[in-house]
C-alpha positions as CSV (number, residue, x, y, z in Angstrom):
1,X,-1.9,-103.9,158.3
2,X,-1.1,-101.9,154.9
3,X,-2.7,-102.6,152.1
4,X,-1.0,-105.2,149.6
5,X,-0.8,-102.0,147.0
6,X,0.5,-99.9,149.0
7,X,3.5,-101.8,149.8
8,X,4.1,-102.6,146.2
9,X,2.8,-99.6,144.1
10,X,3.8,-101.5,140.8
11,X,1.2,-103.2,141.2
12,X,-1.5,-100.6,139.6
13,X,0.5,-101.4,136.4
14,X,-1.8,-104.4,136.6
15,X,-5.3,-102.2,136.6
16,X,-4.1,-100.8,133.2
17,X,-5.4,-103.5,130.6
18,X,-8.9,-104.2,133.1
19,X,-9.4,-99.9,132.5
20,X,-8.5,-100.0,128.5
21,X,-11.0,-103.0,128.5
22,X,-13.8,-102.7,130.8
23,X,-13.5,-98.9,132.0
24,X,-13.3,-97.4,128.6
25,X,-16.0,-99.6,126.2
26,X,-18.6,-97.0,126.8
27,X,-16.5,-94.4,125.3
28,X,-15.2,-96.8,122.6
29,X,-18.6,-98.5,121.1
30,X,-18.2,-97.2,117.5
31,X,-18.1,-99.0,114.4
32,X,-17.3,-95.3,112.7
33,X,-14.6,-94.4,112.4
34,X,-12.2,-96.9,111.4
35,X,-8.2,-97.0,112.6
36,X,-6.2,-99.0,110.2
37,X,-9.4,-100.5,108.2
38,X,-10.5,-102.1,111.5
39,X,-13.9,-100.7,113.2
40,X,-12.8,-98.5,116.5
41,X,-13.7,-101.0,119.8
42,X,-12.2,-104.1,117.5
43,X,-8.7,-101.8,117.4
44,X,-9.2,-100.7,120.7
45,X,-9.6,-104.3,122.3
46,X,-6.2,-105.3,120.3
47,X,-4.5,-102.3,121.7
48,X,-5.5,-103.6,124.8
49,X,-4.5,-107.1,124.8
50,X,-1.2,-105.7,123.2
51,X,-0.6,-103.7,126.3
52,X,-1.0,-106.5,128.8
53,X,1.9,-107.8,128.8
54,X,3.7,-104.9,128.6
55,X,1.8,-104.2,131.9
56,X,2.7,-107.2,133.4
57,X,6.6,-106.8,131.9
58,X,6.6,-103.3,134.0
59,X,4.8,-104.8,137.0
60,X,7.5,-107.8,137.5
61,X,10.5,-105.6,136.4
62,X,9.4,-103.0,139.5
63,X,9.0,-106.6,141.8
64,X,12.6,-107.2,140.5
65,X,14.3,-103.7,141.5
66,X,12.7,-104.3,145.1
67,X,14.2,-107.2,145.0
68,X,10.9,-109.3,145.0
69,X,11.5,-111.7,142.7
Protein backbone atom coordinates (compact mmCIF):
# COMPACT_ATOMS: atom_id res chain seq x y z
CA UNK A 1 0.00 0.00 0.00
CA UNK A 2 1.33 3.66 -1.00
CA UNK A 3 1.51 6.12 1.24
CA UNK A 4 -1.54 8.65 1.42
CA UNK A 5 1.17 11.46 0.23
CA UNK A 6 2.45 9.87 -2.20
CA UNK A 7 -0.67 9.46 -4.09
CA UNK A 8 -1.68 12.99 -3.51
CA UNK A 9 1.65 15.16 -3.45
CA UNK A 10 -0.53 18.38 -2.83
CA UNK A 11 -0.76 17.43 0.16
CA UNK A 12 2.82 18.70 1.55
CA UNK A 13 1.19 22.19 0.74
CA UNK A 14 -0.37 21.37 4.09
CA UNK A 15 3.18 20.90 6.18
CA UNK A 16 3.87 24.61 5.09
CA UNK A 17 2.14 26.77 7.97
CA UNK A 18 3.19 23.63 10.85
CA UNK A 19 7.16 24.54 9.33
CA UNK A 20 6.68 28.62 9.39
CA UNK A 21 5.22 27.98 12.89
CA UNK A 22 6.80 25.26 14.79
CA UNK A 23 9.96 24.40 12.53
CA UNK A 24 11.23 27.90 12.29
CA UNK A 25 10.60 29.60 16.11
CA UNK A 26 14.09 28.83 17.05
CA UNK A 27 15.41 30.84 14.23
CA UNK A 28 12.68 33.50 14.74
CA UNK A 29 12.88 34.27 18.76
CA UNK A 30 13.79 37.99 18.48
CA UNK A 31 12.19 40.93 19.82
CA UNK A 32 15.05 43.08 17.69
CA UNK A 33 14.60 43.83 14.92
CA UNK A 34 11.27 45.01 14.24
CA UNK A 35 9.32 44.49 10.58
CA UNK A 36 6.57 47.05 10.28
CA UNK A 37 6.78 48.30 14.10
CA UNK A 38 5.84 44.78 15.16
CA UNK A 39 8.68 42.63 17.16
CA UNK A 40 10.09 39.77 14.58
CA UNK A 41 8.31 36.17 15.93
CA UNK A 42 4.94 38.44 16.47
CA UNK A 43 5.27 39.28 12.41
CA UNK A 44 6.48 36.07 11.68
CA UNK A 45 3.52 34.10 13.45
CA UNK A 46 0.97 36.56 11.39
CA UNK A 47 2.79 35.71 8.25
CA UNK A 48 2.13 32.38 9.13
CA UNK A 49 -1.47 32.26 9.85
CA UNK A 50 -1.77 34.52 6.67
CA UNK A 51 -0.28 31.75 4.65
CA UNK A 52 -2.55 28.94 5.82
CA UNK A 53 -5.12 29.35 3.98
CA UNK A 54 -3.39 30.07 1.04
CA UNK A 55 -1.95 26.54 1.76
CA UNK A 56 -5.00 25.02 2.09
CA UNK A 57 -6.48 27.09 -1.15
CA UNK A 58 -3.38 25.40 -3.12
CA UNK A 59 -3.83 21.98 -1.47
CA UNK A 60 -7.80 21.74 -2.54
CA UNK A 61 -7.26 23.47 -5.93
CA UNK A 62 -4.50 20.45 -6.79
CA UNK A 63 -7.44 17.82 -5.16
CA UNK A 64 -9.67 19.67 -7.75
CA UNK A 65 -7.45 19.19 -11.00
CA UNK A 66 -7.22 15.38 -9.96
CA UNK A 67 -10.49 15.46 -10.00
CA UNK A 68 -10.73 14.72 -6.08
CA UNK A 69 -13.10 16.89 -5.08
Amino acid sequence: MVAPVLKRPALLWLLAPYVLYLGALPLTDRVHPTVLGLPFLFFWFLLATLLTPVAVLMTRRADRKRGRA
